[in-house]
HTML snippet that shows the backbone in 3Dmol.js (N, CA, C, O; Angstrom):
<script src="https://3Dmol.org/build/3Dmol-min.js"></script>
<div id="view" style="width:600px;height:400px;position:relative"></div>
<script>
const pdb = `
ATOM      1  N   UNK A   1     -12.732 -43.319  -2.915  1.00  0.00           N
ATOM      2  CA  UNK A   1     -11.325 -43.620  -3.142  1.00  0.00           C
ATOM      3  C   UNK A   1     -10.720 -44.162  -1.856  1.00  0.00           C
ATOM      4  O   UNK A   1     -10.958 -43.636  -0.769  1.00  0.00           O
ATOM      5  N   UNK A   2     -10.054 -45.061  -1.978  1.00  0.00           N
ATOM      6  CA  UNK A   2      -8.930 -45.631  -0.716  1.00  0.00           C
ATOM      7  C   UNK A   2      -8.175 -44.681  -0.566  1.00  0.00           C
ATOM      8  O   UNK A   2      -7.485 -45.031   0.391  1.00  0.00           O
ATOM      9  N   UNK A   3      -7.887 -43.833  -0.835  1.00  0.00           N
ATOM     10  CA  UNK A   3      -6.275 -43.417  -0.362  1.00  0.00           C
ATOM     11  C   UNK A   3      -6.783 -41.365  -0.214  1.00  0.00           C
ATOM     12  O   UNK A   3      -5.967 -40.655  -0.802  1.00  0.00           O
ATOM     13  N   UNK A   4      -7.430 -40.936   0.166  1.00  0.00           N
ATOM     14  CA  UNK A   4      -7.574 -39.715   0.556  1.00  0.00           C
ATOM     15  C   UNK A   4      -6.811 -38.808   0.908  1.00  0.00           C
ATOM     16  O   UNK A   4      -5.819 -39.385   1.357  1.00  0.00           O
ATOM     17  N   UNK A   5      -6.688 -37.875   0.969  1.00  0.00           N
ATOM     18  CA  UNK A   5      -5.509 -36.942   1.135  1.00  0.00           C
ATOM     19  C   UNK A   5      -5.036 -36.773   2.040  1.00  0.00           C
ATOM     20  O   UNK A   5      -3.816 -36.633   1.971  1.00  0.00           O
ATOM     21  N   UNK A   6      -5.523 -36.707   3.067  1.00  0.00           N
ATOM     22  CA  UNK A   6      -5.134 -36.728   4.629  1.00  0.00           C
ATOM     23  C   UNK A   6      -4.378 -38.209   4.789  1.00  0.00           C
ATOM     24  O   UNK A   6      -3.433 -38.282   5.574  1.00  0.00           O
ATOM     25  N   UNK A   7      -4.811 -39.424   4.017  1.00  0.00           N
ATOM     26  CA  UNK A   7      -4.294 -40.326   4.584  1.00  0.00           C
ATOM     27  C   UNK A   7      -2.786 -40.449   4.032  1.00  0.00           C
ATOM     28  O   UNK A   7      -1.885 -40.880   4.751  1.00  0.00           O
ATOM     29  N   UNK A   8      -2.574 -40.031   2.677  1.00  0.00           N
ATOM     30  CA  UNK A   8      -1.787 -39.479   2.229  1.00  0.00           C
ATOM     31  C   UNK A   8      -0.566 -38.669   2.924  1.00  0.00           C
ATOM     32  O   UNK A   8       0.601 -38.999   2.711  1.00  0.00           O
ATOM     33  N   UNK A   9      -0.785 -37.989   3.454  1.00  0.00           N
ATOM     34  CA  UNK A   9      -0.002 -37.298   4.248  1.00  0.00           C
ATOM     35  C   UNK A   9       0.352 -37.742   5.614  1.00  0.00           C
ATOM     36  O   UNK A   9       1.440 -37.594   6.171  1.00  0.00           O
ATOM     37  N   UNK A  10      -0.562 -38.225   6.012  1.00  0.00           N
ATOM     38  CA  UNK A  10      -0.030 -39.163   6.950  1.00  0.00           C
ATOM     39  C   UNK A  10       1.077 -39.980   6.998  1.00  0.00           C
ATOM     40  O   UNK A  10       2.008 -40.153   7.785  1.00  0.00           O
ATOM     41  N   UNK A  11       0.597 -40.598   5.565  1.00  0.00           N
ATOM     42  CA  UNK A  11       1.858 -41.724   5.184  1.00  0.00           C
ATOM     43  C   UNK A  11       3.690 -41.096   5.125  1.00  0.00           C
ATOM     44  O   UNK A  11       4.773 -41.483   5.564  1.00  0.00           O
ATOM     45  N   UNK A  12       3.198 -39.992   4.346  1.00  0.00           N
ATOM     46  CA  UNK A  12       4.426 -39.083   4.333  1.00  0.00           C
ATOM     47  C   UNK A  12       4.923 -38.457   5.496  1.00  0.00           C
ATOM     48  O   UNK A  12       6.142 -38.526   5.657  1.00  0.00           O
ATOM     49  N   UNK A  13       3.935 -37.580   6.740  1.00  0.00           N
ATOM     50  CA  UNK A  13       4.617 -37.136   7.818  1.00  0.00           C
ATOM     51  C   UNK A  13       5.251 -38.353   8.320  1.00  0.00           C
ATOM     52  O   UNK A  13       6.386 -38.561   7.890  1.00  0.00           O
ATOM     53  N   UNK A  14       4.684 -39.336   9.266  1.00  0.00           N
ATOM     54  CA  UNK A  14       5.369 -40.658   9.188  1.00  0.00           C
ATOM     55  C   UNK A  14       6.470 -41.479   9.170  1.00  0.00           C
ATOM     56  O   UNK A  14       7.099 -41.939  10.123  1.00  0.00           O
ATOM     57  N   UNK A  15       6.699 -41.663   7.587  1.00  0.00           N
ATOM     58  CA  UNK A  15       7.634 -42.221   7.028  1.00  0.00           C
ATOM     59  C   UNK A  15       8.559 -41.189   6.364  1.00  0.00           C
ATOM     60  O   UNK A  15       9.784 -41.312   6.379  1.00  0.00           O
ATOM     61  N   UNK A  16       7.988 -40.280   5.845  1.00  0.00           N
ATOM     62  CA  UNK A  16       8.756 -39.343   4.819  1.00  0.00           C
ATOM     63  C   UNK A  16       9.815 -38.102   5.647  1.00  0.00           C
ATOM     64  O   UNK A  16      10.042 -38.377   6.825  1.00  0.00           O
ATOM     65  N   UNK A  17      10.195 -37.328   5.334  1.00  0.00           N
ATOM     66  CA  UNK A  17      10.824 -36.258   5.936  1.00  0.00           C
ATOM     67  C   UNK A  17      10.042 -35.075   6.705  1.00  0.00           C
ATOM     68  O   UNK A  17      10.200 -34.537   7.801  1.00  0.00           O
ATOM     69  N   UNK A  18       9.152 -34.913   5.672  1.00  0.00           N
ATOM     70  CA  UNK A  18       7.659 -33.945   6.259  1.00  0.00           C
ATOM     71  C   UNK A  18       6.560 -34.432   5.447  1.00  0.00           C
ATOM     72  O   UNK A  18       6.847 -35.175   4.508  1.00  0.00           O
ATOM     73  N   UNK A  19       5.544 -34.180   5.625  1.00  0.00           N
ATOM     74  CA  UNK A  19       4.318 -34.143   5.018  1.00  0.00           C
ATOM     75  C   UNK A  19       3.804 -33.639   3.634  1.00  0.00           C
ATOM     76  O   UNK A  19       2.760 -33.731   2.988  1.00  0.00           O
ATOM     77  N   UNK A  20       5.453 -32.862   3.431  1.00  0.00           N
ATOM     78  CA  UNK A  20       5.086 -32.271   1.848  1.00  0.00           C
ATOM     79  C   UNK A  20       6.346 -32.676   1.293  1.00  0.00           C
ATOM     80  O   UNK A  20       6.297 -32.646   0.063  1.00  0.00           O
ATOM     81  N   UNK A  21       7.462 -33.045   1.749  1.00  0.00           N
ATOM     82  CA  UNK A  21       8.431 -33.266   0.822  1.00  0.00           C
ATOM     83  C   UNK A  21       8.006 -35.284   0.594  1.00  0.00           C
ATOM     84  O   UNK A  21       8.547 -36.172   1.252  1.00  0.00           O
ATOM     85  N   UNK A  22       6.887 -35.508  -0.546  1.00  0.00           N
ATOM     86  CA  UNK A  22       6.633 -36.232  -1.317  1.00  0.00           C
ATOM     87  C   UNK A  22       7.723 -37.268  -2.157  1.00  0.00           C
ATOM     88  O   UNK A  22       7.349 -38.389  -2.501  1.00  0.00           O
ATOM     89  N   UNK A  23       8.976 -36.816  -2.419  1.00  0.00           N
ATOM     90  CA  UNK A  23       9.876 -37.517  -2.845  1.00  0.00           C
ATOM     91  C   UNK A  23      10.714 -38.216  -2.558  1.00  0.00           C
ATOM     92  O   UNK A  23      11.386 -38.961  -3.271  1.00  0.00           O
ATOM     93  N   UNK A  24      10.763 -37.939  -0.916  1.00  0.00           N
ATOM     94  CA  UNK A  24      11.817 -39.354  -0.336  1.00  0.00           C
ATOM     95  C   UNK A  24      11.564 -40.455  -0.632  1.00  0.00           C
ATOM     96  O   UNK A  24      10.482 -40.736  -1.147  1.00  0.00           O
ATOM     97  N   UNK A  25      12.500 -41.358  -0.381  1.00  0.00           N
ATOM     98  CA  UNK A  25      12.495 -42.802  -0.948  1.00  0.00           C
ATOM     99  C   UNK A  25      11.472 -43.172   0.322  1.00  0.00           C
ATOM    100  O   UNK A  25      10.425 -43.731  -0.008  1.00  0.00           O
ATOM    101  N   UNK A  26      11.683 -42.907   1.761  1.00  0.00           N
ATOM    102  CA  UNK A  26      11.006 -43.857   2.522  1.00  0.00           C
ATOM    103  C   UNK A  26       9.668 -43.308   2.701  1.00  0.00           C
ATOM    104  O   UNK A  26       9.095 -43.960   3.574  1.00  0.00           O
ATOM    105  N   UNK A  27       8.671 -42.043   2.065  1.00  0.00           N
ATOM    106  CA  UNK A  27       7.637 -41.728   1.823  1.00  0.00           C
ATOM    107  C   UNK A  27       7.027 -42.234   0.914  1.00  0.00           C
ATOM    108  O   UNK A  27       5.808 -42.129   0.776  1.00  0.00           O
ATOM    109  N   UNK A  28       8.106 -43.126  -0.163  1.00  0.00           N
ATOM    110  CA  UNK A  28       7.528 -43.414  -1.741  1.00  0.00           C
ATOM    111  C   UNK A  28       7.290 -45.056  -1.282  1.00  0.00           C
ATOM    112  O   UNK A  28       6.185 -45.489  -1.609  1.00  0.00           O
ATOM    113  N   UNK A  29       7.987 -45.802  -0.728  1.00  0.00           N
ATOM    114  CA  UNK A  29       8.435 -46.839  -0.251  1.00  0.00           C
ATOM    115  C   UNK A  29       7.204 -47.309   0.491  1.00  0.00           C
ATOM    116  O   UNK A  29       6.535 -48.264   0.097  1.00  0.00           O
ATOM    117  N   UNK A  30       6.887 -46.515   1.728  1.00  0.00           N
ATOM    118  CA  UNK A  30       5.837 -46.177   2.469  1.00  0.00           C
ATOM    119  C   UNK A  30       4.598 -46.645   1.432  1.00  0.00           C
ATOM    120  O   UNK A  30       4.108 -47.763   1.271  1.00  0.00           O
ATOM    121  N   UNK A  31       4.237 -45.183   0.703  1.00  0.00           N
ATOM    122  CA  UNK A  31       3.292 -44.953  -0.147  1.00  0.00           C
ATOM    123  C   UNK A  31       2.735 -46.505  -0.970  1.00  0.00           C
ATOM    124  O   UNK A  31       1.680 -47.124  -0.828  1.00  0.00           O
ATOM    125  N   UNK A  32       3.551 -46.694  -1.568  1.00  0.00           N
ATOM    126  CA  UNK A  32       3.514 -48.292  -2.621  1.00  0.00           C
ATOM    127  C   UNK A  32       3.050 -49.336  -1.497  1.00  0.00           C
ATOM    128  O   UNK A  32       2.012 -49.978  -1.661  1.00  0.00           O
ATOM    129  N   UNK A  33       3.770 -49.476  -0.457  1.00  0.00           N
ATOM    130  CA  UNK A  33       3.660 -50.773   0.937  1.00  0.00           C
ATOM    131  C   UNK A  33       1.641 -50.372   0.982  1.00  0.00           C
ATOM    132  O   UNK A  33       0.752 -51.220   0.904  1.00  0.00           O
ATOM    133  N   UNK A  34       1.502 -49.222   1.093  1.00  0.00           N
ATOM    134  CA  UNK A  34      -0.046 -49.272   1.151  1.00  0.00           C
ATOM    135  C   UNK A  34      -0.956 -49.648   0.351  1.00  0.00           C
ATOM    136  O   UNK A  34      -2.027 -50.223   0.541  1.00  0.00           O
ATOM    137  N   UNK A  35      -0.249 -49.137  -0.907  1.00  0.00           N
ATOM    138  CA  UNK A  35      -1.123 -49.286  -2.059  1.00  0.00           C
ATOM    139  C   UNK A  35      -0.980 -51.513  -2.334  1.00  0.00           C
ATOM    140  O   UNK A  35      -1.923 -52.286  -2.502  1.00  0.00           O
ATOM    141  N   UNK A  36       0.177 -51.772  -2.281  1.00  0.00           N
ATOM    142  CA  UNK A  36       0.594 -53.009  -2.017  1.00  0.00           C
ATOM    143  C   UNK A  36      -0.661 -54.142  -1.532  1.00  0.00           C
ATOM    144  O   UNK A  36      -1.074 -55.192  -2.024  1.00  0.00           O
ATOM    145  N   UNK A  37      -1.004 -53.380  -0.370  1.00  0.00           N
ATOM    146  CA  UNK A  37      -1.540 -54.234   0.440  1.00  0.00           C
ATOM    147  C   UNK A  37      -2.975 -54.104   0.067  1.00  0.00           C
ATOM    148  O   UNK A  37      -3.824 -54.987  -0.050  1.00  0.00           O
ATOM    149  N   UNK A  38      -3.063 -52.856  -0.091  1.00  0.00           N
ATOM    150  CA  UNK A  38      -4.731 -52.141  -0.756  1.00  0.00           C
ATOM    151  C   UNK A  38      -4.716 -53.410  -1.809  1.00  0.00           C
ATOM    152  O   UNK A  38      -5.477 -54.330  -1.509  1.00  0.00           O
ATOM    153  N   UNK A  39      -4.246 -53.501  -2.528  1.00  0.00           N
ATOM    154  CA  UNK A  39      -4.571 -54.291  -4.204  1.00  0.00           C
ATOM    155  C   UNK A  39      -4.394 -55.667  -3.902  1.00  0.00           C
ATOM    156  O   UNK A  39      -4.850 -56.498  -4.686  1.00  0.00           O
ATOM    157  N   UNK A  40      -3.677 -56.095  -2.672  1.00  0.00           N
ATOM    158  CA  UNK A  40      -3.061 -58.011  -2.443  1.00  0.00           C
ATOM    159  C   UNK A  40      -4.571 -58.178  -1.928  1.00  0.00           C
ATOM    160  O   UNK A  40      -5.248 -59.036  -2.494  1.00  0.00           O
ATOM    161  N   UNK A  41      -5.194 -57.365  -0.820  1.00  0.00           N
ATOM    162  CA  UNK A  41      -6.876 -57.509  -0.409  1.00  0.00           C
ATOM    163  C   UNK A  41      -8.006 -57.653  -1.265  1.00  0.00           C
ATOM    164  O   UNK A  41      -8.922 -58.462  -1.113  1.00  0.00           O
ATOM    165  N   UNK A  42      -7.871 -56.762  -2.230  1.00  0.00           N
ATOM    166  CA  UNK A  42      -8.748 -56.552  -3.356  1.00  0.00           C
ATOM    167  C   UNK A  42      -8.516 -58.185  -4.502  1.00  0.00           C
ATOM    168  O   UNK A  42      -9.433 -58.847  -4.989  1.00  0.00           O
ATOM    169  N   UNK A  43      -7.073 -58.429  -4.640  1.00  0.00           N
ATOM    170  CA  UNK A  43      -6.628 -59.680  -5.524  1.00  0.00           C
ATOM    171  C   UNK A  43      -7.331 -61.105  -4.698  1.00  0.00           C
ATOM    172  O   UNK A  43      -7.451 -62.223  -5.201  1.00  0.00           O
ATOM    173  N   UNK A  44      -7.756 -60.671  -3.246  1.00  0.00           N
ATOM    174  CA  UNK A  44      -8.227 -62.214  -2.431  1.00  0.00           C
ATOM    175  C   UNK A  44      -9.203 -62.345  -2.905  1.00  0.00           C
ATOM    176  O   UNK A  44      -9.328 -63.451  -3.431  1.00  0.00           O
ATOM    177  N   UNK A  45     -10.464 -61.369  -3.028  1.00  0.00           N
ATOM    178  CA  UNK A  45     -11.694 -61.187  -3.372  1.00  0.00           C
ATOM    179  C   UNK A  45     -11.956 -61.034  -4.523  1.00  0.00           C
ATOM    180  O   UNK A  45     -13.153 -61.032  -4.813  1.00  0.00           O
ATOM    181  N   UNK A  46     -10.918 -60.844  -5.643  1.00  0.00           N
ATOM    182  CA  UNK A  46     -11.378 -60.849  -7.120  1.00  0.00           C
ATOM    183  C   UNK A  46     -10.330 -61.872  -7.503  1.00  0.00           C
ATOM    184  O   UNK A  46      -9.379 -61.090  -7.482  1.00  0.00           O
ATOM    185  N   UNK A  47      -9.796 -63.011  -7.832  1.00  0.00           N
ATOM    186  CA  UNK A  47      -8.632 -63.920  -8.173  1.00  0.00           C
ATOM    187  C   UNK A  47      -8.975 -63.393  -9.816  1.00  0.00           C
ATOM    188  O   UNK A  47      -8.120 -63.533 -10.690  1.00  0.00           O
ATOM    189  N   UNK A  48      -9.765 -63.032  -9.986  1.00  0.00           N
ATOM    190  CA  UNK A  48      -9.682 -63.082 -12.049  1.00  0.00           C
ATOM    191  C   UNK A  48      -9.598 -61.570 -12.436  1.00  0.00           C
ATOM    192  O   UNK A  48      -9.957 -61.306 -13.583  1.00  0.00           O
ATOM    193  N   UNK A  49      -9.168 -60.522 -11.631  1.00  0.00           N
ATOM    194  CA  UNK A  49      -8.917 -59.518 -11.895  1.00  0.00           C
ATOM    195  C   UNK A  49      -6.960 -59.290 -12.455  1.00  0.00           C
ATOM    196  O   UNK A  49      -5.942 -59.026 -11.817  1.00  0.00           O
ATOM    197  N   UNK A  50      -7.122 -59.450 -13.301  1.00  0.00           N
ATOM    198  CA  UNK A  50      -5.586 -59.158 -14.089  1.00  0.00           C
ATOM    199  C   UNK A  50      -4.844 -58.430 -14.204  1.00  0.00           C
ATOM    200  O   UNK A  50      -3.620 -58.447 -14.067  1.00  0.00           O
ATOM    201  N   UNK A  51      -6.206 -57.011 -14.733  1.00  0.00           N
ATOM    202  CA  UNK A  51      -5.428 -56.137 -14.402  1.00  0.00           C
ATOM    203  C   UNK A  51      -4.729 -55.588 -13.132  1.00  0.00           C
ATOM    204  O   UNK A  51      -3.668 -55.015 -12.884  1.00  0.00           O
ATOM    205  N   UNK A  52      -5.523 -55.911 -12.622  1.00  0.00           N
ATOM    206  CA  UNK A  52      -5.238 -55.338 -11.274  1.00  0.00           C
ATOM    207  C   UNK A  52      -4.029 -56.099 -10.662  1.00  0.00           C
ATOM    208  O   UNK A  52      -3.263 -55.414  -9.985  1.00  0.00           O
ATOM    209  N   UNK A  53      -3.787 -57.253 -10.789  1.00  0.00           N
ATOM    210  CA  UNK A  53      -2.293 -58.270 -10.655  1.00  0.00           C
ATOM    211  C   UNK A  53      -1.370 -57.612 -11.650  1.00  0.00           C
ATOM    212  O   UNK A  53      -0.300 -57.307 -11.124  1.00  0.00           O
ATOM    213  N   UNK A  54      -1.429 -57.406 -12.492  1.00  0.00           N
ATOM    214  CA  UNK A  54      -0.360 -56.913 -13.646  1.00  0.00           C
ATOM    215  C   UNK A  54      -0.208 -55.204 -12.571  1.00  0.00           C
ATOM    216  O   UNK A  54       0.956 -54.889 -12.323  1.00  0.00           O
ATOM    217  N   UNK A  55      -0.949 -54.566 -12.204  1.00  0.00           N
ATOM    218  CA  UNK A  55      -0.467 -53.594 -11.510  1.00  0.00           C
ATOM    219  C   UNK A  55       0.014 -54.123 -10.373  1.00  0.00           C
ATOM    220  O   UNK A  55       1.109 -53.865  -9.873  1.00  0.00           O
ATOM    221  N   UNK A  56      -0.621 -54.701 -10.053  1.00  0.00           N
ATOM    222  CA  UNK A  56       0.630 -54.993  -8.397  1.00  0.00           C
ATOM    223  C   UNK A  56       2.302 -55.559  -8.325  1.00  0.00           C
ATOM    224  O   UNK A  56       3.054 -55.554  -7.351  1.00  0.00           O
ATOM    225  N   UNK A  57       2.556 -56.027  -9.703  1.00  0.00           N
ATOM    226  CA  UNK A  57       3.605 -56.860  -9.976  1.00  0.00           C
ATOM    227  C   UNK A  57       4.315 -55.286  -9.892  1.00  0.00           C
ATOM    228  O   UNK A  57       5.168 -54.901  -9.093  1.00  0.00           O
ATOM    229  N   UNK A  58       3.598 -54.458 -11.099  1.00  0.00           N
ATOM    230  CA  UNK A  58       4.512 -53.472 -11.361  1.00  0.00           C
ATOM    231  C   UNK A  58       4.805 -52.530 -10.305  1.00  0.00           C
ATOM    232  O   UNK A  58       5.666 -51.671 -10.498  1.00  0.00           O
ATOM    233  N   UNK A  59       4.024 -52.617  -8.935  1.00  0.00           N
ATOM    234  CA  UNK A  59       4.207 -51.528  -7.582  1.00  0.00           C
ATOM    235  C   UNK A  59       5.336 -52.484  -6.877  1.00  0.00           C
ATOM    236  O   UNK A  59       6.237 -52.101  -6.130  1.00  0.00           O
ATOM    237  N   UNK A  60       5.038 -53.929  -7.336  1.00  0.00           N
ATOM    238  CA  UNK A  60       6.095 -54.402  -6.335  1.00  0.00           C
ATOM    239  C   UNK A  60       7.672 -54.207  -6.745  1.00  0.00           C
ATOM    240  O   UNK A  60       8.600 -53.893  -6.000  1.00  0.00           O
ATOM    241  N   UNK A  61       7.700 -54.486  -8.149  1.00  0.00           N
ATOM    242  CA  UNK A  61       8.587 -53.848  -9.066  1.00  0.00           C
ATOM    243  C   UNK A  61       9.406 -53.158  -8.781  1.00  0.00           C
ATOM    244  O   UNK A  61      10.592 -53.455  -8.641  1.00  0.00           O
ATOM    245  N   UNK A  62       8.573 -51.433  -8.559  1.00  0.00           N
ATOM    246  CA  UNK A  62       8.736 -50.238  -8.172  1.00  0.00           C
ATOM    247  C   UNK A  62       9.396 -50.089  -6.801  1.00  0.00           C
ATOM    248  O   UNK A  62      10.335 -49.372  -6.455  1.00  0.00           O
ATOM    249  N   UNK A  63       8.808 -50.778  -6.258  1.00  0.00           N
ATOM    250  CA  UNK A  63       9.436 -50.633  -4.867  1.00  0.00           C
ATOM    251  C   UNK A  63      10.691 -51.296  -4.323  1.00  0.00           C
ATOM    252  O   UNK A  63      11.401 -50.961  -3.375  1.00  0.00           O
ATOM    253  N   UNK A  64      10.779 -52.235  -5.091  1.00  0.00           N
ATOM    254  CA  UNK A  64      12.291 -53.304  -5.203  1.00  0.00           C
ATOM    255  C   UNK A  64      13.351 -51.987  -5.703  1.00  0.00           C
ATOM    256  O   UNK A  64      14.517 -51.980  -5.310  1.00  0.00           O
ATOM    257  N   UNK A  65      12.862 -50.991  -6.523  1.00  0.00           N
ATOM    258  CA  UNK A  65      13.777 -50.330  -7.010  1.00  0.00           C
ATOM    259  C   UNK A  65      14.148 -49.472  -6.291  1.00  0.00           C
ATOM    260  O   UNK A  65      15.332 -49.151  -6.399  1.00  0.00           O
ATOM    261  N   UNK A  66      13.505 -48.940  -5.529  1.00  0.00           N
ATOM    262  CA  UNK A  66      13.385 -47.845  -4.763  1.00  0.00           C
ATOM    263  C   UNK A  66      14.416 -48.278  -3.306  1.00  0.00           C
ATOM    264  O   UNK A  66      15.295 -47.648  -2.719  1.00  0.00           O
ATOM    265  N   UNK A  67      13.818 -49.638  -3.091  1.00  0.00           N
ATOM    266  CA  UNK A  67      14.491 -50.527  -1.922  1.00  0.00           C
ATOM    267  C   UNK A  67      16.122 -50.662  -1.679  1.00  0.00           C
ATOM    268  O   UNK A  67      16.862 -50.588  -0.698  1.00  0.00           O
ATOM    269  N   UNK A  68      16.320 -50.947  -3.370  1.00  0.00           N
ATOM    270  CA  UNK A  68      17.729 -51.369  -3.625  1.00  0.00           C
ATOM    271  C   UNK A  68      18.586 -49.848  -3.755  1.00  0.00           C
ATOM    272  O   UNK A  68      19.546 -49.542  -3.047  1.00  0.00           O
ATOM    273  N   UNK A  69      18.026 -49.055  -4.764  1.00  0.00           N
ATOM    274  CA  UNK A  69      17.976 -47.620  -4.377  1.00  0.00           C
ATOM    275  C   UNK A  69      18.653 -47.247  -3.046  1.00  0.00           C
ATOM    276  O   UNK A  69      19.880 -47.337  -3.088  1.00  0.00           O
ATOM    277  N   UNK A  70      18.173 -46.885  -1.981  1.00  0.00           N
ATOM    278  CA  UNK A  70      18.337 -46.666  -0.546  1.00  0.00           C
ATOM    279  C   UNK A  70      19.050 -47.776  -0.362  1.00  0.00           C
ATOM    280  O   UNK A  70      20.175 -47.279  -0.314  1.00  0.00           O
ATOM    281  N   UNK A  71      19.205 -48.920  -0.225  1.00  0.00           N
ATOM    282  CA  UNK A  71      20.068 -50.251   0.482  1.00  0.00           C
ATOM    283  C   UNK A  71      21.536 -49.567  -0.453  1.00  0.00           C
ATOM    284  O   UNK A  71      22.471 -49.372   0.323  1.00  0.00           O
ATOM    285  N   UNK A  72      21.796 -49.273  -1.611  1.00  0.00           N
ATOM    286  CA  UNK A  72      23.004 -48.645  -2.304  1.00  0.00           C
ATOM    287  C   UNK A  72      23.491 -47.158  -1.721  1.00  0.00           C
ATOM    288  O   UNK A  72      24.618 -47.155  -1.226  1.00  0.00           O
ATOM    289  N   UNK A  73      22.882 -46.101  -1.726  1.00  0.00           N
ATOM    290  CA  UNK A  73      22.912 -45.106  -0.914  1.00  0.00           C
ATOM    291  C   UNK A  73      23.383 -44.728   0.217  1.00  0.00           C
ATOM    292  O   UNK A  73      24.311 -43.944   0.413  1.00  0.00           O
ATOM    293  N   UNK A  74      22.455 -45.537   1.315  1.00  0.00           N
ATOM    294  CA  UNK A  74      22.239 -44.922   2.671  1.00  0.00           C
ATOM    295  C   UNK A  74      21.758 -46.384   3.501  1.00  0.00           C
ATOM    296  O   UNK A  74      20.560 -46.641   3.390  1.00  0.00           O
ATOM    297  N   UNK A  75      22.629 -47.402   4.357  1.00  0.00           N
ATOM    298  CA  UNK A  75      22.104 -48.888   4.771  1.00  0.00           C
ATOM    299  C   UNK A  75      21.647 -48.463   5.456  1.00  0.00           C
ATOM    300  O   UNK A  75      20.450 -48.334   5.201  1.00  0.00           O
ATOM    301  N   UNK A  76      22.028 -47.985   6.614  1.00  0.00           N
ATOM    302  CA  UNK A  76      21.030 -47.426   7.977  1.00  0.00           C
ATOM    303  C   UNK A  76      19.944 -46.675   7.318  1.00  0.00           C
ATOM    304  O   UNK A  76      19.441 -46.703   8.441  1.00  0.00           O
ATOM    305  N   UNK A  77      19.075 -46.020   6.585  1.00  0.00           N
ATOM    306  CA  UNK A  77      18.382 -46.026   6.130  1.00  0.00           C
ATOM    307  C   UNK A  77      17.200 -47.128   5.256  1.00  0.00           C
ATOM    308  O   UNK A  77      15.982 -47.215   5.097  1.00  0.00           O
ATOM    309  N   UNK A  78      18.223 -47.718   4.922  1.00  0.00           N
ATOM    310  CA  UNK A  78      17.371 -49.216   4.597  1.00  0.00           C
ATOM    311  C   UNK A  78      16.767 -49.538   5.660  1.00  0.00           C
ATOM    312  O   UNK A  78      15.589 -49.357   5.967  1.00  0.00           O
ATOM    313  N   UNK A  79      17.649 -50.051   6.256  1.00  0.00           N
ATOM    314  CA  UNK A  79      17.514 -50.955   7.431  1.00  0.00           C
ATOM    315  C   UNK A  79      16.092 -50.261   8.234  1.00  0.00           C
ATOM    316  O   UNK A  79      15.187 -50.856   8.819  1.00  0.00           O
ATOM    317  N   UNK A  80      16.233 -49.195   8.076  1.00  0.00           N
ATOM    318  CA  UNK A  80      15.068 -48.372   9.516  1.00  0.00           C
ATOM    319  C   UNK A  80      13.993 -48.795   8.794  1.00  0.00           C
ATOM    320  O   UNK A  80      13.227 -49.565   9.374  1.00  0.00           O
ATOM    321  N   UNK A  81      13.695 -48.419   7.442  1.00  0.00           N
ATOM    322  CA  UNK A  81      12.490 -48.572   6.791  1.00  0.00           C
ATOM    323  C   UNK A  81      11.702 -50.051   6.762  1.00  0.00           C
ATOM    324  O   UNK A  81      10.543 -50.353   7.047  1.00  0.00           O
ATOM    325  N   UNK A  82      12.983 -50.936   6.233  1.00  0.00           N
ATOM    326  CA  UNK A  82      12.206 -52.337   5.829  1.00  0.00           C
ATOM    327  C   UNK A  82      11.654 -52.826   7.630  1.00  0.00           C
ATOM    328  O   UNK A  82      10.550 -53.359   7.746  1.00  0.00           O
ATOM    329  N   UNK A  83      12.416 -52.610   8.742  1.00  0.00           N
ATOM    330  CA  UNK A  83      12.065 -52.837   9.658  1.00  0.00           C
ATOM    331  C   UNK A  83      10.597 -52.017  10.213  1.00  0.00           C
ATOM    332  O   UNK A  83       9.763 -52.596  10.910  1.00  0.00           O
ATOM    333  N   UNK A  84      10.465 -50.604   9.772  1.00  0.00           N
ATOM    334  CA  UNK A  84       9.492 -50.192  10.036  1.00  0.00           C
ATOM    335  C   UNK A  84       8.287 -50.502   9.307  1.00  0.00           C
ATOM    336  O   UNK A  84       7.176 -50.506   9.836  1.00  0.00           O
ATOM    337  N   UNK A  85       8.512 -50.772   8.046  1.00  0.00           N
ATOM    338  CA  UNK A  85       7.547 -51.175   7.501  1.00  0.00           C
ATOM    339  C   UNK A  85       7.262 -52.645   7.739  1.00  0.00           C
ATOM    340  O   UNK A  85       6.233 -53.087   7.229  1.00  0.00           O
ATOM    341  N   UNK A  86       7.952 -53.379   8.371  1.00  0.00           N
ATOM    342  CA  UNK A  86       8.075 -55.163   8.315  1.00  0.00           C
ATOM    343  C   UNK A  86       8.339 -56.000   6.777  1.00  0.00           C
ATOM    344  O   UNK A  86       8.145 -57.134   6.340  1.00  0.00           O
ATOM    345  N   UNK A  87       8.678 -55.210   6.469  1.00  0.00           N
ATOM    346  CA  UNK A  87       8.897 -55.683   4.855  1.00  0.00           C
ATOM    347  C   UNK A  87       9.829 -57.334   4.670  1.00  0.00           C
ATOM    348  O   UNK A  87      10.970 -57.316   5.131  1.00  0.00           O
ATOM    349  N   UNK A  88       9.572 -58.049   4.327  1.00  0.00           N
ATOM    350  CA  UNK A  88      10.817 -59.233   3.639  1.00  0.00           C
ATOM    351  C   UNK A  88      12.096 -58.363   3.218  1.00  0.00           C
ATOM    352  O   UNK A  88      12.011 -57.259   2.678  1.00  0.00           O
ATOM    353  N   UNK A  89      13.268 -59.001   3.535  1.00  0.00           N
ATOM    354  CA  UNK A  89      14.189 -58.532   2.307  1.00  0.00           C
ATOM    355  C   UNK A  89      14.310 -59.519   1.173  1.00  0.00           C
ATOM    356  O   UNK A  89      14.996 -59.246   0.188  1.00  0.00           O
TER     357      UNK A  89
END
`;
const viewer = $3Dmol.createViewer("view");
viewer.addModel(pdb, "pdb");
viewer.setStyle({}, {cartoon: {color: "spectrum"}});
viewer.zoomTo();
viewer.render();
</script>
């Protein structure tokens, strides 16, 4: 598996609040940006894998929501994340 538990938590101490509170936006945000990139690598080397594009649309999706989410909320919070992560707006 790509994504192991430790690395997991990583992502969350990190980005997230702690290592176990799993539900912040910038742990979830985080989380997807990996998986993101995991599946855009995998899409170079397979171009006829579909499914796997039909899932990435829907993480990118996800994360637009999550994005706009926090940018409505909390801006200085936006702001820290998309910069930490290097994200586009």
């Amino acid at each position: 598996m790509y994504l192991t538990k430790e690395a997991k938590e990583e992502i969350f101490k990190k980005h997230g609040k702690s290592e176990k509170n799993t539900g912040s936006a910038e742990g979830q945000i985080a989380l997807f940006t990996f998986r993101i990139n995991h599946l855009t690598e995998h899409l170079k080397k397979n171009r006829k894998d579909f499914n796997t594009e039909r899932s990435l649309v829907k993480l990118v999706g996800k994360r637009r929501s999550l994005l706009d989410y926090l940018k409505k909320k909390d801006i200085i919070r936006y702001r820290a994340i998309v910069k930490e992560l290097g994200l586009r707006k």
